[in-house]
C-alpha positions in Angstrom: 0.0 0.0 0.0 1.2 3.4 -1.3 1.6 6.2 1.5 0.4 9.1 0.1 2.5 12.4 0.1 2.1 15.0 2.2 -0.1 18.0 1.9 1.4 21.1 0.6 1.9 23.9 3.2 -1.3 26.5 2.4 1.5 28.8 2.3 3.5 27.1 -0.2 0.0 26.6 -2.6 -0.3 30.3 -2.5 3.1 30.9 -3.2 2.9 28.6 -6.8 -0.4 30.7 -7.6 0.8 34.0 -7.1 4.5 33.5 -8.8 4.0 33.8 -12.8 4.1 30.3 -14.6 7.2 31.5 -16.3 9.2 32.2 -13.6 7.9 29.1 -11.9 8.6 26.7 -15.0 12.5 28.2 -14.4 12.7 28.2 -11.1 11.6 24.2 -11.3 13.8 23.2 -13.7 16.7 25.1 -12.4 19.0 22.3 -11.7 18.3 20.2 -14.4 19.1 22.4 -16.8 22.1 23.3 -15.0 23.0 19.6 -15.0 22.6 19.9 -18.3 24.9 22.8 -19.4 27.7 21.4 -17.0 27.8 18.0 -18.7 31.1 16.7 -19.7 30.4 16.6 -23.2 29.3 20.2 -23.3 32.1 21.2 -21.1 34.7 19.7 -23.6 33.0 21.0 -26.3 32.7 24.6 -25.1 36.4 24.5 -23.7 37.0 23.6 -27.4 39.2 20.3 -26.3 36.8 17.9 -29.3 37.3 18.1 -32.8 34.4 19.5 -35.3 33.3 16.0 -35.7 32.1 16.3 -32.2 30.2 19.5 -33.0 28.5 17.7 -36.2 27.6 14.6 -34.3 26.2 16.9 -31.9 24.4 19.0 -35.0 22.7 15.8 -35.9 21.0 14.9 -32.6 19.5 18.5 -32.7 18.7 17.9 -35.8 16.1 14.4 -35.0 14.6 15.7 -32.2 14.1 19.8 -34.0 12.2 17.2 -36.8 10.0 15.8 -34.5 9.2 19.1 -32.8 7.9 20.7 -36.0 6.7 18.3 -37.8 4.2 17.9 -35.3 4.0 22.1 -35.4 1.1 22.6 -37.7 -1.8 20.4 -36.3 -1.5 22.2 -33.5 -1.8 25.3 -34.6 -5.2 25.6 -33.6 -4.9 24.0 -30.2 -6.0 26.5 -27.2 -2.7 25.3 -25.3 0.3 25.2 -28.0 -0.9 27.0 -31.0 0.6 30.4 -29.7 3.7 28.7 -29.3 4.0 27.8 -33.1 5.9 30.8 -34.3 7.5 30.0 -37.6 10.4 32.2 -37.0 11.5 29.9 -34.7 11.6 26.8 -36.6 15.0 25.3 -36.9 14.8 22.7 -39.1 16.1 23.9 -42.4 18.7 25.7 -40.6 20.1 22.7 -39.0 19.8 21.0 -42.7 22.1 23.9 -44.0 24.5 23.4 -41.5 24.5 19.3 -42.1 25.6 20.0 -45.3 28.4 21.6 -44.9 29.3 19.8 -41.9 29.3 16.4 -43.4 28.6 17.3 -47.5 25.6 16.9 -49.7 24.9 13.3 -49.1 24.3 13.9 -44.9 20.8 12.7 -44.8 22.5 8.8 -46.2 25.1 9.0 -43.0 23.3 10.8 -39.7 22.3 8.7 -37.3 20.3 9.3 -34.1 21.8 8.2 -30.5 19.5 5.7 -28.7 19.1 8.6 -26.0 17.8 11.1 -29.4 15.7 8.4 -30.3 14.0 8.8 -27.3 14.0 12.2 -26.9 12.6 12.6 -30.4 9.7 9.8 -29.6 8.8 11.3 -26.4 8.4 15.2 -28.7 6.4 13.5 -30.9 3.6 11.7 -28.8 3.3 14.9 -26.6 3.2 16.8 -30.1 0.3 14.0 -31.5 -1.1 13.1 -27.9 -0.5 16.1 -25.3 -0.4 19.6 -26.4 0.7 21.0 -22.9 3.0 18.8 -22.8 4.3 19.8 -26.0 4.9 23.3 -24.9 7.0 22.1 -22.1 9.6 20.8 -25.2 9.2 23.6 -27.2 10.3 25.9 -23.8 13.2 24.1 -23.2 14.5 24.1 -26.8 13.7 27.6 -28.0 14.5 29.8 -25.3 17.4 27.9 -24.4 19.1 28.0 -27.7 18.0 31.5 -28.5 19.8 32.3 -25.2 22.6 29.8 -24.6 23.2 28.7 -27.6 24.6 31.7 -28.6 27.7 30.8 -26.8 27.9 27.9 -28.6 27.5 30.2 -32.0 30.5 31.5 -30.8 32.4 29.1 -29.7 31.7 27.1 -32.7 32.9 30.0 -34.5 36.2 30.6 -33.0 37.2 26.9 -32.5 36.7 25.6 -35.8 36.9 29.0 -38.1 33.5 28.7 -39.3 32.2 31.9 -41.2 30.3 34.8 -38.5 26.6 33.7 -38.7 27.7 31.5 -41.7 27.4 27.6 -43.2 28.3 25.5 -39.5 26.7 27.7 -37.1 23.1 28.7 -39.3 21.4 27.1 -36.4 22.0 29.4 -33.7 21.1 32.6 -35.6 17.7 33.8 -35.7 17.4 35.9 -38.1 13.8 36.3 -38.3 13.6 37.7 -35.0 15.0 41.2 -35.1 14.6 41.7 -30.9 15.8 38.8 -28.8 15.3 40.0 -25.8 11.6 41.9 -26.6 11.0 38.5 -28.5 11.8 36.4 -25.1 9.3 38.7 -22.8 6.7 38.0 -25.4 7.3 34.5 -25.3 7.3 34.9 -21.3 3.9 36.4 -21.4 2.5 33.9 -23.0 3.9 31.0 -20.8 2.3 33.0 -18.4 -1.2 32.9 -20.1 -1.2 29.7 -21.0 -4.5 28.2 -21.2 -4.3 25.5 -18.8 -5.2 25.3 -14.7 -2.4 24.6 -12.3 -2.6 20.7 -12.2 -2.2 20.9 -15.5 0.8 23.8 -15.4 2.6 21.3 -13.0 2.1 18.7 -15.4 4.0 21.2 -18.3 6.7 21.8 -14.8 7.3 17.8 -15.0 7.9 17.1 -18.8 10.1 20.2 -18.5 11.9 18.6 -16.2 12.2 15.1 -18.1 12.8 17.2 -21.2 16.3 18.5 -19.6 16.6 14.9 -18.5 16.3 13.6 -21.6 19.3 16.0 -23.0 21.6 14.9 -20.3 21.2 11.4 -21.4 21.8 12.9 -25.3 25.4 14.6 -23.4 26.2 11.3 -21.9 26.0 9.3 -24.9 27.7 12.1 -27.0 30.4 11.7 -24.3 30.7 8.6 -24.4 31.2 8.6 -28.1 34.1 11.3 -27.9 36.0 10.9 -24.7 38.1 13.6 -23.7 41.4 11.4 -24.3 40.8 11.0 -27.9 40.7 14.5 -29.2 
């Protein structure tokens, strides 16, 4: 027999309704996603120690799961819960097809291959996309911001490490050039996290696949580190 959890503090429920839902799906997922951006791979990478075959193997897992996250974009375009969140000038998908192509020559699409940790990441984007529509948004959160924000390091990095042209062929996936205003672009994107049509069960729900979301990109960094070990840069 399960023992049931305790009840919330009354303070602690009033606290959660009064904070803003995108403050509170940070806050949540605050040390997941630093897990995340501390992972060995990504430390290696950023510290520039890999070779640009790391960075392309990388580029492809990006690429399977940014697939599966708009391909399942335009049915739910209509949906109360994610269809503000479709906002074509963030899709990524041909951008990441640009850089594949240069990365690893016309004929990519014959040698990528998806990590068993992608494959589920992908899978899990694609039945939230098909099956969950909250759920969906916690995905598209924790892609879109995080690489319209962080992953401008990475641009950079990318950029200095491996000579690849400012904003150019290699690095096309990081620069959003549709959206003029990052930062007025991000407070939109906040406000409407914070009026998202759901009620709090639900919004706690969207706080857990956030959570498993960042989970399922450390398990993408682990394999990714397993593949390129620090030793044989």
């Amino acid at each position: 027999m399960s023992v049931p959890d305790p009840p919330t503090p009354r303070r602690s429920r009033r606290h959660a309704l009064d904070t803003p839902f995108s403050t509170l799906i940070r806050t949540a997922s605050h040390e997941q996603h630093t897990e995340a951006e501390s992972s060995t791979f990504m430390s290696d990478l950023l510290g520039g120690h890999l070779a640009v075959d790391a960075y392309a193997r990388y580029t492809e897992q990006l690429w399977f799961v940014y697939r599966a996250l708009e391909e399942g974009a335009e049915a739910l375009r209509s949906d109360p819960v994610a269809g503000p969140f479709i906002q074509p000038e963030l899709f990524r998908t041909a951008a990441l097809e640009q850089d594949l192509a240069h990365l690893r020559g016309p004929d990519w699409r014959a040698t990528v291959t998806a990590l068993p940790a992608t494959e589920a990441y992908a899978a899990r984007v694609a039945e939230c996309a098909r099956d969950w529509p909250a759920g969906y948004v916690a995905h598209h959160y924790t892609r879109y911001l995080g690489d319209l924000s962080g992953g401008q390091i990475i641009r950079d990095k990318a950029e200095r490490t491996w000579g690849f042209a400012r904003k150019g062929d290699g690095v096309r996936f990081y620069v959003f050039d549709a959206i003029g205003n990052p930062a007025a672009f991000k407070r939109g994107y906040r406000e409407l996290l914070d009026a998202v049509n759901a009620d709090d069960l639900e919004k706690q729900r969207i706080v857990d696949e956030c959570k498993r979301a960042f989970d399922f990109n450390g398990a993408v960094f682990r394999e990714l580190a397993n593949e390129f070990p620090l030793t044989a840069a």
